[in-house]
RODO-2510 file (C-alpha; in nm, 4 decimals, decimal comma):
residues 418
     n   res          X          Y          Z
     1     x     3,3146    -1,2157    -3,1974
     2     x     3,1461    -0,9178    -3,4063
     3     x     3,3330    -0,7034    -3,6052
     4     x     3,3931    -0,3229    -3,4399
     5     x     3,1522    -0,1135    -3,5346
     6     x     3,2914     0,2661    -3,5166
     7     x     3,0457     0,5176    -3,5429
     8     x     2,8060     0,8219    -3,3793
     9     x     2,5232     0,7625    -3,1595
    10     x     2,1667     0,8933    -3,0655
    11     x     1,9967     0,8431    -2,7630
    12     x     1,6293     0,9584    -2,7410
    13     x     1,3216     0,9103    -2,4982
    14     x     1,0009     0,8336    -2,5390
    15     x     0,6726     0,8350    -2,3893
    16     x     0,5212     0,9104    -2,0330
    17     x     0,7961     1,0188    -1,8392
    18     x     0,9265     0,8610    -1,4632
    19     x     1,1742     1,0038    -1,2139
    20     x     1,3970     0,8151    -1,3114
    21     x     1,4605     0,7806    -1,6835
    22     x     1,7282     1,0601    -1,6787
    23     x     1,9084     0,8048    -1,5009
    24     x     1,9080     0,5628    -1,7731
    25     x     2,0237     0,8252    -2,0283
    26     x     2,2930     0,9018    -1,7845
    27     x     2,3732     0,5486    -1,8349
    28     x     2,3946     0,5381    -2,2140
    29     x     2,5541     0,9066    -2,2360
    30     x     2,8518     0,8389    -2,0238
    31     x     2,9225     0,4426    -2,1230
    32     x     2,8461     0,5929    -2,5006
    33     x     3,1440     0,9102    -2,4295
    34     x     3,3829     0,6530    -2,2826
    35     x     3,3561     0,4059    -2,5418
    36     x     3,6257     0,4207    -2,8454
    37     x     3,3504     0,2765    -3,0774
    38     x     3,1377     0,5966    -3,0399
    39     x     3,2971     0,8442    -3,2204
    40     x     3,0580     1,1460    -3,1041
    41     x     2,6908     1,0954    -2,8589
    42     x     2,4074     1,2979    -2,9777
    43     x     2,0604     1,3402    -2,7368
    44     x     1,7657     1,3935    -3,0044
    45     x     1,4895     1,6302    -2,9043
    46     x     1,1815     1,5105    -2,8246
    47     x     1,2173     1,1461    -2,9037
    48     x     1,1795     0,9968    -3,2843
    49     x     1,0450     1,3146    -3,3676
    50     x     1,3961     1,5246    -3,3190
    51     x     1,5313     1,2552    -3,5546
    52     x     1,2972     1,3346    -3,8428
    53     x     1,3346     1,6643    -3,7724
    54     x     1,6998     1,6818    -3,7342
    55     x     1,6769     1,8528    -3,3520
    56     x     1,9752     1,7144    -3,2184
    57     x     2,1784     1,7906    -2,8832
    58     x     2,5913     1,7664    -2,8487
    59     x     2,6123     1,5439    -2,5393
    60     x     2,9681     1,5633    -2,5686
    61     x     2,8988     1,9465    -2,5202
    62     x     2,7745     1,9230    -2,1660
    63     x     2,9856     1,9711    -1,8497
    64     x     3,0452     1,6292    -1,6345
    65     x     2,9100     1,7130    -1,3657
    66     x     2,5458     1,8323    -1,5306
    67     x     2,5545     1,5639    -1,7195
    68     x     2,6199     1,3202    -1,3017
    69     x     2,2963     1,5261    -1,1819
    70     x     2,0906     1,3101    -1,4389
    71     x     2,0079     1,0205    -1,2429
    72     x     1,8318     1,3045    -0,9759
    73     x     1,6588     1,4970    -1,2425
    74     x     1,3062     1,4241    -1,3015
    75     x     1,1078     1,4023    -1,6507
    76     x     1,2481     1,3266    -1,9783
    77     x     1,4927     1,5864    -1,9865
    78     x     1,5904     1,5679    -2,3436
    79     x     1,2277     1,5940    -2,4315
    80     x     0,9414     1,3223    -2,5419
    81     x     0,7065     1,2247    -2,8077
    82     x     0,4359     1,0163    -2,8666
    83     x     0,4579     0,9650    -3,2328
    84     x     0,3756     0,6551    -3,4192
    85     x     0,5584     0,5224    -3,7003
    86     x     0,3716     0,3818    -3,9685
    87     x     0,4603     0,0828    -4,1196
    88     x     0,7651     0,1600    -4,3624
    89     x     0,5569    -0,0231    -4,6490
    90     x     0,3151     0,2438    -4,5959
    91     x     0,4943     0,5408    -4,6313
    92     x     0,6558     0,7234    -4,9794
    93     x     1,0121     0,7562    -5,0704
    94     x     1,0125     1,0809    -4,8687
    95     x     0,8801     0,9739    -4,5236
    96     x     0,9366     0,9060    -4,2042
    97     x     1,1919     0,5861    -4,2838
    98     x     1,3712     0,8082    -4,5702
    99     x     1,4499     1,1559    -4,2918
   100     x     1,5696     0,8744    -4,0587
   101     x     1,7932     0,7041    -4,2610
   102     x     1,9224     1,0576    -4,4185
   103     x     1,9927     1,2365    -4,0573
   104     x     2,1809     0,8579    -3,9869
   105     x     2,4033     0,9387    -4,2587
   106     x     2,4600     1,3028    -4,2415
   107     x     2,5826     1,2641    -3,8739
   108     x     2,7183     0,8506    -3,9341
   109     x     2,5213     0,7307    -3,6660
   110     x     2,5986     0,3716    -3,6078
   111     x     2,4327     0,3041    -3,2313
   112     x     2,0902     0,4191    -3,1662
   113     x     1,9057     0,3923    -2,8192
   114     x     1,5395     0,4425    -2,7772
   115     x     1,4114     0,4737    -2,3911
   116     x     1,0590     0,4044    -2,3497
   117     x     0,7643     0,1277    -2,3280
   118     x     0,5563    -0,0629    -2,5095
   119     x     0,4731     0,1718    -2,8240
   120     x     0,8447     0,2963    -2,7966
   121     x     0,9625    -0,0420    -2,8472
   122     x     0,7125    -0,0672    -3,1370
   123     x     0,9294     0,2277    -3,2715
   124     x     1,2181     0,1002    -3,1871
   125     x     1,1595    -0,2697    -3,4075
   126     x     1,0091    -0,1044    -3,7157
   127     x     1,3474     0,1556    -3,7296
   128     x     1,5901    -0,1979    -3,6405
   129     x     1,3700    -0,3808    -3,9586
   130     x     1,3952    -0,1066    -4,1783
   131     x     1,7485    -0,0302    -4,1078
   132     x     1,8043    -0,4652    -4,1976
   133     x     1,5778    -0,4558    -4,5413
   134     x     1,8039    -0,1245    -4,6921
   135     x     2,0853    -0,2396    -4,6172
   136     x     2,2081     0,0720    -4,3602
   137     x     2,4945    -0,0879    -4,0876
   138     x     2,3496     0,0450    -3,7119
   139     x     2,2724    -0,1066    -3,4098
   140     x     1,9248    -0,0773    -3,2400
   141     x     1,8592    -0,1287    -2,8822
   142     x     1,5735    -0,0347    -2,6797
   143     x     1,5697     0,0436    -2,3230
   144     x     1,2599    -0,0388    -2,0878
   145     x     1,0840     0,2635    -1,8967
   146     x     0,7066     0,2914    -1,8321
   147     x     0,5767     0,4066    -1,4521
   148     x     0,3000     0,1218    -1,5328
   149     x     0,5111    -0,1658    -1,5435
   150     x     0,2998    -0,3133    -1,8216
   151     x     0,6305    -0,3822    -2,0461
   152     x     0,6851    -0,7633    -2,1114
   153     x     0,9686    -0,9539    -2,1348
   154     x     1,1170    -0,8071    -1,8099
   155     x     1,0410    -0,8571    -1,4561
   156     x     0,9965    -0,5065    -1,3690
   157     x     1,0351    -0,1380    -1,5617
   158     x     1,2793     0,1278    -1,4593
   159     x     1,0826     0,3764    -1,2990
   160     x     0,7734     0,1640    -1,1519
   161     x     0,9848     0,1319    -0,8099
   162     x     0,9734     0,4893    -0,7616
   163     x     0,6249     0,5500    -0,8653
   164     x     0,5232     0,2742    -0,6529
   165     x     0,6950     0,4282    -0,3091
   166     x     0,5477     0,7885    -0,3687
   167     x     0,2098     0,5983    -0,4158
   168     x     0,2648     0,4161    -0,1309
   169     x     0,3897     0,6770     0,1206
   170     x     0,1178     0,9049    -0,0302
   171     x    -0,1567     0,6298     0,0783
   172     x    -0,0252     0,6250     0,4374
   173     x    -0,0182     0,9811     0,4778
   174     x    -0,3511     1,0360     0,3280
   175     x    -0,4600     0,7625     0,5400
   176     x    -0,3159     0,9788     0,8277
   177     x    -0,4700     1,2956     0,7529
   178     x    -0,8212     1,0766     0,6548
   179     x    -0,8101     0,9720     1,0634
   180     x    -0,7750     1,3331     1,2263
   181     x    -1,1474     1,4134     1,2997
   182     x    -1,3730     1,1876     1,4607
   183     x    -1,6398     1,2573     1,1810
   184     x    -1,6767     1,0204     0,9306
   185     x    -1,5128     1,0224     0,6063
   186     x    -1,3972     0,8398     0,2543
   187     x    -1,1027     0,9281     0,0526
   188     x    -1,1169     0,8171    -0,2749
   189     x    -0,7432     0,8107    -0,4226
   190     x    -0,6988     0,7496    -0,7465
   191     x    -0,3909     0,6295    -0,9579
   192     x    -0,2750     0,6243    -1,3202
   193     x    -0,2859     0,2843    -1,5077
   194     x    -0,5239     0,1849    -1,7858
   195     x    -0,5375    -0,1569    -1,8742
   196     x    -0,2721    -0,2768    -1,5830
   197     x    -0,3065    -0,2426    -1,2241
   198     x     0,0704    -0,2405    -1,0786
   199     x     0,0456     0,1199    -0,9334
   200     x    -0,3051     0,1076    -0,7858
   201     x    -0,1566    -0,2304    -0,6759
   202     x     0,1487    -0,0510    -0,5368
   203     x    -0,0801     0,1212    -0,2721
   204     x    -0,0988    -0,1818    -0,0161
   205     x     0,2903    -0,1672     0,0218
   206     x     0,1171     0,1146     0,3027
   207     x    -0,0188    -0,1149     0,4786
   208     x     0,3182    -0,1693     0,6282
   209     x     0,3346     0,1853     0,7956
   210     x     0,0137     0,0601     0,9679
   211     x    -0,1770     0,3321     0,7449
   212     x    -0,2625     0,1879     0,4448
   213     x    -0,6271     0,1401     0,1701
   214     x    -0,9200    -0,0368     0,2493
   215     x    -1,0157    -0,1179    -0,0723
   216     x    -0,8073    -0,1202    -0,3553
   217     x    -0,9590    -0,1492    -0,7277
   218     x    -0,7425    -0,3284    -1,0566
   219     x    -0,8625    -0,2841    -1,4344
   220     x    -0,8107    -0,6187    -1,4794
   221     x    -1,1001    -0,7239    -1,2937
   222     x    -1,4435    -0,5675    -1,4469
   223     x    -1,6007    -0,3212    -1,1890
   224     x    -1,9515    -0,3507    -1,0435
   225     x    -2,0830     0,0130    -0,9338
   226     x    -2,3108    -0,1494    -0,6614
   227     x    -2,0757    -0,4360    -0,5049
   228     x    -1,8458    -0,0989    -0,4714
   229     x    -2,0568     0,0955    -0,2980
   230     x    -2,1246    -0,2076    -0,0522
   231     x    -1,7600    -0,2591     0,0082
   232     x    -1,6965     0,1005     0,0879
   233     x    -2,0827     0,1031     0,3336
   234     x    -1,9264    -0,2286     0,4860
   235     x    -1,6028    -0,0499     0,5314
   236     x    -1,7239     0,2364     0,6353
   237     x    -1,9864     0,1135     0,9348
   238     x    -1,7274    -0,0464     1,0979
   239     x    -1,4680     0,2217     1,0989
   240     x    -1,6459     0,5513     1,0265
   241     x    -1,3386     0,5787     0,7428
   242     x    -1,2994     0,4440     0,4421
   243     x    -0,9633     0,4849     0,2464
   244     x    -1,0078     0,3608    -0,1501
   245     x    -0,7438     0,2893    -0,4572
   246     x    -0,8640     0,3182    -0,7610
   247     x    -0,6886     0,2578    -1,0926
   248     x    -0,8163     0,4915    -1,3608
   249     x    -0,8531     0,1994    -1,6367
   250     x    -1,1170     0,0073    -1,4094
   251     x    -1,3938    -0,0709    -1,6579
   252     x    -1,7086    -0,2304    -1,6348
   253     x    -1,8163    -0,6014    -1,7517
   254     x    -1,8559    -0,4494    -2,1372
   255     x    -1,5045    -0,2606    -2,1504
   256     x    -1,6686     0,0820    -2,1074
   257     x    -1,4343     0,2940    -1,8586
   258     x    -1,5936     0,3999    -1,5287
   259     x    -1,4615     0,7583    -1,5600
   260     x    -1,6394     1,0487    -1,7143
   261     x    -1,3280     1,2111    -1,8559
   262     x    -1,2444     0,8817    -2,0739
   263     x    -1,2795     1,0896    -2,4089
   264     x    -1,1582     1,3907    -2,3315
   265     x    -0,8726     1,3423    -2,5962
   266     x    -0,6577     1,0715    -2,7093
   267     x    -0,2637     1,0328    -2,8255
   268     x    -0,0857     0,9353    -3,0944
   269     x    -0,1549     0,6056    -3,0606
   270     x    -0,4759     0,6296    -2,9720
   271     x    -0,4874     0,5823    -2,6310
   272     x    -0,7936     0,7313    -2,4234
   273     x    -0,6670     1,0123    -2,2095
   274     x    -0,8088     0,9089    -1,8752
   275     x    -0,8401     1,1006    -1,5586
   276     x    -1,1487     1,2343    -1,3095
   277     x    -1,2071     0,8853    -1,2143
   278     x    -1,1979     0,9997    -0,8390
   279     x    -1,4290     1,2700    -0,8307
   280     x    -1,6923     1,0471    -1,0245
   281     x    -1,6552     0,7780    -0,7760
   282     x    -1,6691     1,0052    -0,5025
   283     x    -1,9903     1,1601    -0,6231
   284     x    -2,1618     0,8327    -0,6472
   285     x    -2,0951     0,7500    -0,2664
   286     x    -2,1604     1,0761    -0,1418
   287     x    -2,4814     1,0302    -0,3358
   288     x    -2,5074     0,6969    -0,2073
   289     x    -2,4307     0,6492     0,1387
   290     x    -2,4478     1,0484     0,2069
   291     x    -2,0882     1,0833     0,3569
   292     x    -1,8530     1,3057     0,3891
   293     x    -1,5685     1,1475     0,0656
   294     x    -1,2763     1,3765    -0,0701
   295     x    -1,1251     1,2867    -0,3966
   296     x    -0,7941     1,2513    -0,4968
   297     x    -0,6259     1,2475    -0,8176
   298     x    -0,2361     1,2035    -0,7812
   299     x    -0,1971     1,2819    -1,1426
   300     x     0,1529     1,3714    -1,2772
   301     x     0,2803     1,3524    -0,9383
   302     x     0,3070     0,9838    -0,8895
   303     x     0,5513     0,9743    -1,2183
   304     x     0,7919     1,2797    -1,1415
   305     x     0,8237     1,2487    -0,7973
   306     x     1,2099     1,2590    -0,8423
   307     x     1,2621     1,3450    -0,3836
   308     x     1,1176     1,0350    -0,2941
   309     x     1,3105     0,8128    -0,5885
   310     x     1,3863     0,4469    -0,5075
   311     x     1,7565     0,4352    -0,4927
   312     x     1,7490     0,0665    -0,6485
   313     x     1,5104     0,2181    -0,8996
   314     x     1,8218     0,4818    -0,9759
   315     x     2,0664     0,2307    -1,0025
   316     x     1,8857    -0,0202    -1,2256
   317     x     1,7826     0,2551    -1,4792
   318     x     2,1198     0,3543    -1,5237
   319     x     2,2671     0,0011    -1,5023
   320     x     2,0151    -0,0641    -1,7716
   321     x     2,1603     0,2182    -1,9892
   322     x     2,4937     0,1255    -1,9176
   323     x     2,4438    -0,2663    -2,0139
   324     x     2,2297    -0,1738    -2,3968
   325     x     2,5770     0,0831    -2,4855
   326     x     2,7825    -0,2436    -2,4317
   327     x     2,5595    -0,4844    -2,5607
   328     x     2,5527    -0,2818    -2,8497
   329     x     2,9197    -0,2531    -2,9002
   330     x     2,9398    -0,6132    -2,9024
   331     x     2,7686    -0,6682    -3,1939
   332     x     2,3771    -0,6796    -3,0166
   333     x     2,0836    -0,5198    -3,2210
   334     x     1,7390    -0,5508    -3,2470
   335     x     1,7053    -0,6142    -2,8549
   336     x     1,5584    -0,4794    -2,5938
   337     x     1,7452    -0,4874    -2,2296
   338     x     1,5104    -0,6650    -1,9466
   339     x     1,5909    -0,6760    -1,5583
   340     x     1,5761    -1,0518    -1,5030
   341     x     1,5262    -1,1143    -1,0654
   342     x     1,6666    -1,4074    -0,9736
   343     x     1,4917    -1,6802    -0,8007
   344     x     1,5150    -1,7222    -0,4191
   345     x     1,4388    -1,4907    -0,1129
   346     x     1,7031    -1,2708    -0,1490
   347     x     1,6769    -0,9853    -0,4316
   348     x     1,8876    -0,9972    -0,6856
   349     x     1,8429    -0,8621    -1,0426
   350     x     2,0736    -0,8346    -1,3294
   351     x     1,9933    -0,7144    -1,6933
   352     x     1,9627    -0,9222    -2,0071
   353     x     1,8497    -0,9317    -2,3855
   354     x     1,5151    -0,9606    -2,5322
   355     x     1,3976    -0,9523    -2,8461
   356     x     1,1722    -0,6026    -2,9232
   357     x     0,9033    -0,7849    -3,0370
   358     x     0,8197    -0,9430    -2,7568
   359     x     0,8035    -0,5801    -2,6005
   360     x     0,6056    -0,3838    -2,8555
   361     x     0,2448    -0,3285    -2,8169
   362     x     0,2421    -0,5935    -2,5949
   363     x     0,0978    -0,5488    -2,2245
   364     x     0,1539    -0,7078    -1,8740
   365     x    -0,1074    -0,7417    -1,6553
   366     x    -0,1285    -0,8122    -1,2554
   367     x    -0,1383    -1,1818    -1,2488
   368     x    -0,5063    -1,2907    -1,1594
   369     x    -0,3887    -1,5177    -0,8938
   370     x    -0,2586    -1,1795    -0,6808
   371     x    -0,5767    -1,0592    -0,6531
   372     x    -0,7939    -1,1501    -0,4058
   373     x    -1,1168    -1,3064    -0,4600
   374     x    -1,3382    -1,0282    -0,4302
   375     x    -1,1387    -0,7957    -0,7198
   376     x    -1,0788    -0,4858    -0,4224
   377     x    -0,7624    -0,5916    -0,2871
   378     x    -0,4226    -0,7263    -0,3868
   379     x    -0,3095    -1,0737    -0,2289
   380     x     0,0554    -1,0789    -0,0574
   381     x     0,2383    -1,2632    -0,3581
   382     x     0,1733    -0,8708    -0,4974
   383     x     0,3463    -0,6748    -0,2188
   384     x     0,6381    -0,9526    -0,2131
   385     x     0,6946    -0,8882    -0,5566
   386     x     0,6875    -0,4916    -0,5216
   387     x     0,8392    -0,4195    -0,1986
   388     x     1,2133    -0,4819    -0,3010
   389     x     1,1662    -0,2351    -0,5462
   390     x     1,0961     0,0846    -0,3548
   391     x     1,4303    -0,0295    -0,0989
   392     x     1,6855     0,2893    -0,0623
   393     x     1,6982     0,6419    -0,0356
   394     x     1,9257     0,8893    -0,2385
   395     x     2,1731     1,1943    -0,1304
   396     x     2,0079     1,4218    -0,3399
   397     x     2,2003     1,7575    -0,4282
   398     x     2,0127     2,0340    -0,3520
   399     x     2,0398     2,4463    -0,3579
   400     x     1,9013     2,6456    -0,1481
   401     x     1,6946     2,4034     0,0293
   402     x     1,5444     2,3010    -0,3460
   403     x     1,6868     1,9863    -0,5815
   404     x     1,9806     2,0674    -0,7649
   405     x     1,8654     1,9379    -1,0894
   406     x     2,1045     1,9063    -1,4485
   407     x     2,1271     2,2136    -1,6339
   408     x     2,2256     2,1137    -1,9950
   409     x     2,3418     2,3221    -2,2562
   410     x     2,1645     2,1673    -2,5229
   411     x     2,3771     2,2912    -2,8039
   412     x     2,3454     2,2257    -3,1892
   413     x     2,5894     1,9614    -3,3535
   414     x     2,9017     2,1750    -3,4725
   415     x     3,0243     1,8811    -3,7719
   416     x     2,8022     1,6569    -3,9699
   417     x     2,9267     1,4315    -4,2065
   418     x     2,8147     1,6526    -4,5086
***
């Protein structure tokens, strides 16, 4: 049995936002106001960064039943960051490491919860190290979130289910609207993910509305420009239609990416800011085959889709902030909570402890073995695996026929400890 640790908290978010990590902040906000050991539950601005910067929010502050329209609000509603933390053997006396540790103190922060994927778990281990090596008492727990589902060491990430249905239910209906005329046509539709295919992937759950992708195209396998273009001709004389997927990582045999746009700009880790993969590819078969092809870019949509959330999505992303508050009350630190499903037909999924490391910087990538031979389709070990996740819909509040979403304060702390 740990001792009882009695102290503040901060929870903060991180990264590319979903619809549904305001629903894992719910989580740790309300477990974190209920719990004697947390003396007082601060949100920090815009990730790590309102930490350094000492932007902090009074979630004690905020009215109940704001703070219950959380789990329906989309985005990062406490704000987001993509800052890297350098190593803490890299930095002076009066860096990064130092304005953490000082804020810490100022407000005795004991619990701190980071919400984000693979680089925000990278944050979230170098703060739990540094925290060990000086000596400073406070429990470190990050919480999975990432729309690409590329975050190892759990089965699934809180917010891919709901990214997945509104890419899946945007498919069929494209696929609807692709049918009307009885000219021929291609839509090219085109979906984030850039080294890991699970939301291009997602797109075959369609199939099931009997309007779903003809082709749909992974970054994990290397793309060939010409065996393309004969896929979508093959398609294409057959049906006079021709509905493709396309992930906007998909790279050729020598790692270059396909699309134009790949360095338009980069973030703070580095990562190419992709996008325009669509209209490239659709310019290469109009030039090609001379059709009629439309493309589609579902951009930001696909991630803040917050009216067509999975309802188990929801529920796990709060469950998950509810389970790191009392994991870390129990003495847990240095983890990171993972949804473990349980074996057997029925879906069951509970959440568990994983070390960070095995988390940060680390990727997960579509499993060769459910993609089918010819790299332009998923297999259906793939839609097995993603179809329990997009299950249940949501009683959304709304006004005047809109969402009804939280409408924090966001007040300044009142009493630090100096």
């Amino acid at each position: 049995m740990s001792k009882t640790l009695v102290g503040a908290c901060i929870f903060a978010q991180s990264g590319g936002p979903t619809a549904v990590i305001n629903a894992s902040a719910y989580g740790v906000i309300k477990t974190a106001i209920d719990a004697p050991e947390i003396t007082h539950v601060y949100g920090a601005a815009n990730g790590i960064v309102g930490v350094i910067n000492d932007v902090l929010y009074d979630m004690n502050a905020e009215d109940a039943y704001e703070l219950s329209l959380l789990p329906y609000t989309p985005s990062s509603e406490l704000g987001s960051c993509r800052y890297k933390l350098k190593d803490p053997r890299e930095v002076g006396a009066d860096g990064d490491y130092a304005k953490i540790l000082n804020i810490f103190r100022k407000y005795d922060v004991r619990y701190f919860f980071y919400n984000g994927g693979n680089d925000s778990m990278d944050t979230c281990a170098k703060i739990s190290r540094y925290f060990a090596e000086v000596g400073y008492e406070c429990r470190v727990l990050g919480i999975p979130k990432t729309i690409d589902n590329d975050l190892c060491g759990t089965d699934h990430s809180p917010g891919y289910g709901s990214a997945a249905k509104y890419i899946a239910t945007s498919v069929a209906e494209i696929h609807k609207d692709n049918n009307v005329y009885d000219t021929g046509s291609v839509a090219i539709v085109e979906t984030m993910g850039r080294h890991a295919g699970w939301l291009a992937g997602s797109a075959a759950l369609a199939r099931l509305t009997g309007a779903g992708a003809d082709l749909i195209y992974l970054p994990e396998i290397a793309f060939d420009m010409e065996k393309f273009v004969d896929s979508v001709k093959s398609v294409y004389d057959i049906k006079k239609k021709c509905l493709v997927v396309v992930s906007e990582g998909i790279s050729y045999a020598d790692g270059s990416f396909v699309s134009e746009a790949k360095t338009s700009a980069s973030d703070g880790f580095m990562h190419a800011q992709l996008g325009g993969l669509a209209a490239v590819l659709a310019d290469v078969v109009k030039q090609r085959l001379g059709v009629k092809v439309r493309g589609i870019e579902l951009s930001l949509l696909q991630r803040c889709g917050a009216h067509i959330a999975s309802k188990r999505d929801i529920d796990e992303a709060q469950a998950a902030g509810e389970f790191a508050v009392r994991a870390a009350i129990n003495g847990e630190s240095g983890k990171m909570v993972s949804l473990r499903r349980a074996a057997g037909e029925a879906y069951e999924c509970g959440c568990e402890l994983q070390p960070i490391e095995a988390a940060a910087n680390n990727e997960k990538k579509v499993p060769r073995e459910w993609i089918n031979a010819d790299g332009n389709d998923v297999t259906q070990e793939f839609i097995d695996y993603a179809l329990p996740l997009i299950q249940g819909e949501t009683e959304r509040p709304t006004e005047n026929g809109l969402p009804r979403f939280a409408r924090l304060k966001k007040l300044p702390p009142k009493n630090t400890m100096v």
